[in-house]
C-alpha positions as CSV (number, residue, x, y, z in Angstrom):
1,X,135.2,80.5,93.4
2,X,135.5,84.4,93.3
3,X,132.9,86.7,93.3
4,X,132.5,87.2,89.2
5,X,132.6,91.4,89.1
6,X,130.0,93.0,87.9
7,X,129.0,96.4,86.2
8,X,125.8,97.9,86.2
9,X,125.7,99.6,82.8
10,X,122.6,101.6,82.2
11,X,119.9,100.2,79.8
12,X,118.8,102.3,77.2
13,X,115.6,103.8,77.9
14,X,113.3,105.1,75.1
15,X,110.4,107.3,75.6
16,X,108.9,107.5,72.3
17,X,105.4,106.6,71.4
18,X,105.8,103.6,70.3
19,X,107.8,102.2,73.4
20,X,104.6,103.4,75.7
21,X,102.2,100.8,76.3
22,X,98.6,101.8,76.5
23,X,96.2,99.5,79.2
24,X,93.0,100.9,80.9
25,X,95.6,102.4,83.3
26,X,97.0,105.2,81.4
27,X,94.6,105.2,78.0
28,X,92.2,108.3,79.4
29,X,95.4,109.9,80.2
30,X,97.0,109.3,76.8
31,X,93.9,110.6,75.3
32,X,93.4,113.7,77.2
33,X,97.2,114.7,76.3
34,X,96.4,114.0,72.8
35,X,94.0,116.2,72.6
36,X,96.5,119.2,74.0
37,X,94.5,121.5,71.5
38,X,91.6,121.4,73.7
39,X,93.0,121.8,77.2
40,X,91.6,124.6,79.1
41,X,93.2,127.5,79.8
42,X,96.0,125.6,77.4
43,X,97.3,123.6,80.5
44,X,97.1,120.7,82.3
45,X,98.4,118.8,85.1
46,X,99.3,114.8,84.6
47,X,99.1,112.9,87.7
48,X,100.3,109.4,89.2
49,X,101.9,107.5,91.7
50,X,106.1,107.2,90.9
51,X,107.2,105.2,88.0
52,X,103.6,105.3,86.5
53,X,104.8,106.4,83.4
54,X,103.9,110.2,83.7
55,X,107.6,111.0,82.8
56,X,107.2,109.0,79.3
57,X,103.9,110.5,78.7
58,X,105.4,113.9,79.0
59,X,108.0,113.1,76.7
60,X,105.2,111.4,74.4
61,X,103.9,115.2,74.1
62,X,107.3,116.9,74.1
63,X,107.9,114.8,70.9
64,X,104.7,115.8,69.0
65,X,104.1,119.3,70.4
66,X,107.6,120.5,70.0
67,X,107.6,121.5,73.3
68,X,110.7,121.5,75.9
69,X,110.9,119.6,79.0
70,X,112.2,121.0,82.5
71,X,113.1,119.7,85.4
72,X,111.0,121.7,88.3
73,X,114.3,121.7,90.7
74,X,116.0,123.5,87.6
75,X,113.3,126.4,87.4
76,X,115.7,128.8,89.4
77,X,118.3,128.7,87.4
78,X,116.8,129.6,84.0
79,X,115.2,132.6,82.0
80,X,111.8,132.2,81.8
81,X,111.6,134.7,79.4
82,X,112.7,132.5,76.8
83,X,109.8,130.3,76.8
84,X,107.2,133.2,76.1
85,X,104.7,130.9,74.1
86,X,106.4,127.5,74.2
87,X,105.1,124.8,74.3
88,X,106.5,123.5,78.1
89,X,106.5,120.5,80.5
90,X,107.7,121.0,83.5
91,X,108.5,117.2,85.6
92,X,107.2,116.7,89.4
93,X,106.0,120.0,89.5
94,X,104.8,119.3,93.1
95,X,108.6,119.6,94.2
96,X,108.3,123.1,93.9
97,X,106.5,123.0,97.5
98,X,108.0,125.2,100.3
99,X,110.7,126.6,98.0
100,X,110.0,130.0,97.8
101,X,112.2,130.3,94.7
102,X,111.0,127.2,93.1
103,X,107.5,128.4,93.5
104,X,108.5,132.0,92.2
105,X,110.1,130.4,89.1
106,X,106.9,128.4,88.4
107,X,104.5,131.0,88.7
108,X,106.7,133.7,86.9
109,X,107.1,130.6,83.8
110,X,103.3,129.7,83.9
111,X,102.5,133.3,83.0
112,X,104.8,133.6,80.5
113,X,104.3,130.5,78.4
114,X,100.1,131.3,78.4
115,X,100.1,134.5,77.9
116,X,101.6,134.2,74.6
117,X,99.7,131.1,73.6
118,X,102.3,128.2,74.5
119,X,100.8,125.0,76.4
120,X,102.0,124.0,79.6
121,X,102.1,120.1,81.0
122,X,102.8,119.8,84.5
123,X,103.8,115.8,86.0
124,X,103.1,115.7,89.7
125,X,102.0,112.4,92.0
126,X,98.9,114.3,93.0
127,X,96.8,117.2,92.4
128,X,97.7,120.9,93.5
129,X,95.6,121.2,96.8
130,X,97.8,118.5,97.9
131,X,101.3,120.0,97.1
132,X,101.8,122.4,99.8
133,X,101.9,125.5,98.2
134,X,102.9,129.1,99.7
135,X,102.7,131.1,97.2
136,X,98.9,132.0,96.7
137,X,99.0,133.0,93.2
138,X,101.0,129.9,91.9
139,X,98.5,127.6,93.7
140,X,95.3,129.4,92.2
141,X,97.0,129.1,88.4
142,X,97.7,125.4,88.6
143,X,94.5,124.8,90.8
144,X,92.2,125.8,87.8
145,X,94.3,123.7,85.5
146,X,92.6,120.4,83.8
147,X,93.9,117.0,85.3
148,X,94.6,113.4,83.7
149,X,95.3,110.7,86.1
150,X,97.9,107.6,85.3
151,X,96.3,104.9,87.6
152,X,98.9,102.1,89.0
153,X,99.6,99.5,86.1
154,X,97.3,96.7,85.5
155,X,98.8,93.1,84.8
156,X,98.9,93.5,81.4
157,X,100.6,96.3,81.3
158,X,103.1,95.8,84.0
159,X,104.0,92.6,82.2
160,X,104.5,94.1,79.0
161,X,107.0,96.8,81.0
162,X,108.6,93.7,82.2
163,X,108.8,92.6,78.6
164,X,110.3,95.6,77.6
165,X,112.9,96.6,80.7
166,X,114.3,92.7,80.4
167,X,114.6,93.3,76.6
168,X,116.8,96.7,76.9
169,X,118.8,94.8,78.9
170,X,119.3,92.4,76.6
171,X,118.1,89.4,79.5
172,X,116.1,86.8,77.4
173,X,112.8,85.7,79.1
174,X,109.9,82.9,79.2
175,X,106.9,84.0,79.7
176,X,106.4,81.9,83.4
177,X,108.7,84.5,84.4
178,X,106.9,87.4,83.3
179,X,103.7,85.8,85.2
180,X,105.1,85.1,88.6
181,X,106.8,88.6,88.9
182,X,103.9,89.9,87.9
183,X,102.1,88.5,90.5
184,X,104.7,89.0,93.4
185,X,106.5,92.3,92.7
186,X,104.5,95.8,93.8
187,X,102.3,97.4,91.6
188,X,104.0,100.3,89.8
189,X,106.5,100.6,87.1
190,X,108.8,101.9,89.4
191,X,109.0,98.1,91.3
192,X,109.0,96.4,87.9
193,X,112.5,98.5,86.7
194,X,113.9,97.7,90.3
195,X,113.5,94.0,89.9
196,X,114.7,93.9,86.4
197,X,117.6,95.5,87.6
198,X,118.3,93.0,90.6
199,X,118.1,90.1,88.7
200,X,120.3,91.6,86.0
201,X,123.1,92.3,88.6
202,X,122.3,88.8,90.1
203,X,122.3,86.8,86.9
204,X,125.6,88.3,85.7
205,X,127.2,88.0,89.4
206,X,126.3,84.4,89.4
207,X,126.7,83.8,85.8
208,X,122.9,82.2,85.8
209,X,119.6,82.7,83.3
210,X,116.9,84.7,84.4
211,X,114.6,81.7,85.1
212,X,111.8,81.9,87.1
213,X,113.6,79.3,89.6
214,X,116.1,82.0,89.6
215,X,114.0,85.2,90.6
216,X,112.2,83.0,93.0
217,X,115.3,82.5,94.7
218,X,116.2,86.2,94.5
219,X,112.8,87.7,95.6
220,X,113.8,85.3,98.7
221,X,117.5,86.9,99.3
222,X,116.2,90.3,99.3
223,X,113.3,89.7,101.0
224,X,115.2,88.0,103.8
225,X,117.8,91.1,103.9
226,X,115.2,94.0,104.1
């Protein structure tokens, strides 16, 4: 029988509060940014391993604080003039590192958003002193910035991400499913979209349910190919 085609159309992915899922994990984090009125020095700097949910979390406080959300490799290319005293997040800040532009751009924006009484919220995997910063200035701003750390997902959160990814897709689920890929898949959010992904493509390519027979024999395919 041919090869059924397949197309791997994007789920919708919401980022609003009520879509982020609050465990031991991430709550200190979640608290910390809702208390933005009392950051010092009206910044601070949300850390975490990839796919931890730092990105959501940012867009969590975007939502409520009216504030506007840049990418760090777009800093360059925009007028950081316009965001005297906005409210700001700026994603992966850390990728600014050895970009002597990049670096320039982030410095020159943190001064302007605190100076006129805007907030800033800065994503990163880890803190400052690890990001390889040239530019002295830049690293001694975001240095004295508070930080809140989102740790790598517990089980009940990752299963309630799995809950969640399979449902955008529109997969229906048992919950032996949810329990053995919690158990097997890596410890981040990032692993949990991945495999929801997989056995989306595989399900529809072999025109099977998402069983947990059926991921079983998945997680054995791929892990026999890598």
């Amino acid at each position: 029988m041919p090869k059924q085609l397949t197309f791997d159309l994007p789920a919708i992915e919401n980022r609003t509060r009520g879509d982020f899922f609050v465990s031991p994990a991430n709550a200190l984090a979640l608290e910390t940014v809702d208390n933005w009125a009392q950051w010092p020095g009206n910044k601070l700097i949300l850390t975490g391993p990839m796919g931890a949910g730092k990105t959501h979390l940012g867009h969590v406080w975007a939502e409520s604080a009216g504030a506007t959300i840049i990418k760090a490799t777009d800093l360059a290319g925009i007028d950081a003039g316009q965001f005297a005293g906005a409210n700001t997040v700026v994603e992966d800040a850390d990728q600014v590192a050895q970009n002597s532009g990049l670096e320039t751009a982030l410095f020159h924006l943190h001064n302007i958003v605190l100076a006129e009484g805007g907030h800033l919220l800065l994503t990163a995997r880890t803190p400052p002193r690890d990001w390889g910063l040239n530019l002295p200035d830049l690293l001694s701003r975001v240095s004295a910035a508070a930080i809140a750390r989102i740790d790598p997902p517990d089980d009940a959160l990752l299963a309630m991400v799995l809950v969640k990814l399979f449902a955008d897709r529109q997969i229906a689920i048992t919950p032996p499913l949810i329990s053995y890929l919690v158990r097997r898949i890596d410890r981040s959010l990032a692993a949990a979209a991945e495999i929801v992904i997989r056995l989306d493509q595989a399900a529809l390519a072999q025109q099977r349910a998402v069983s947990r027979s059926f991921a079983a024999e998945v997680l054995e395919t791929h892990q026999r190919e890598t």
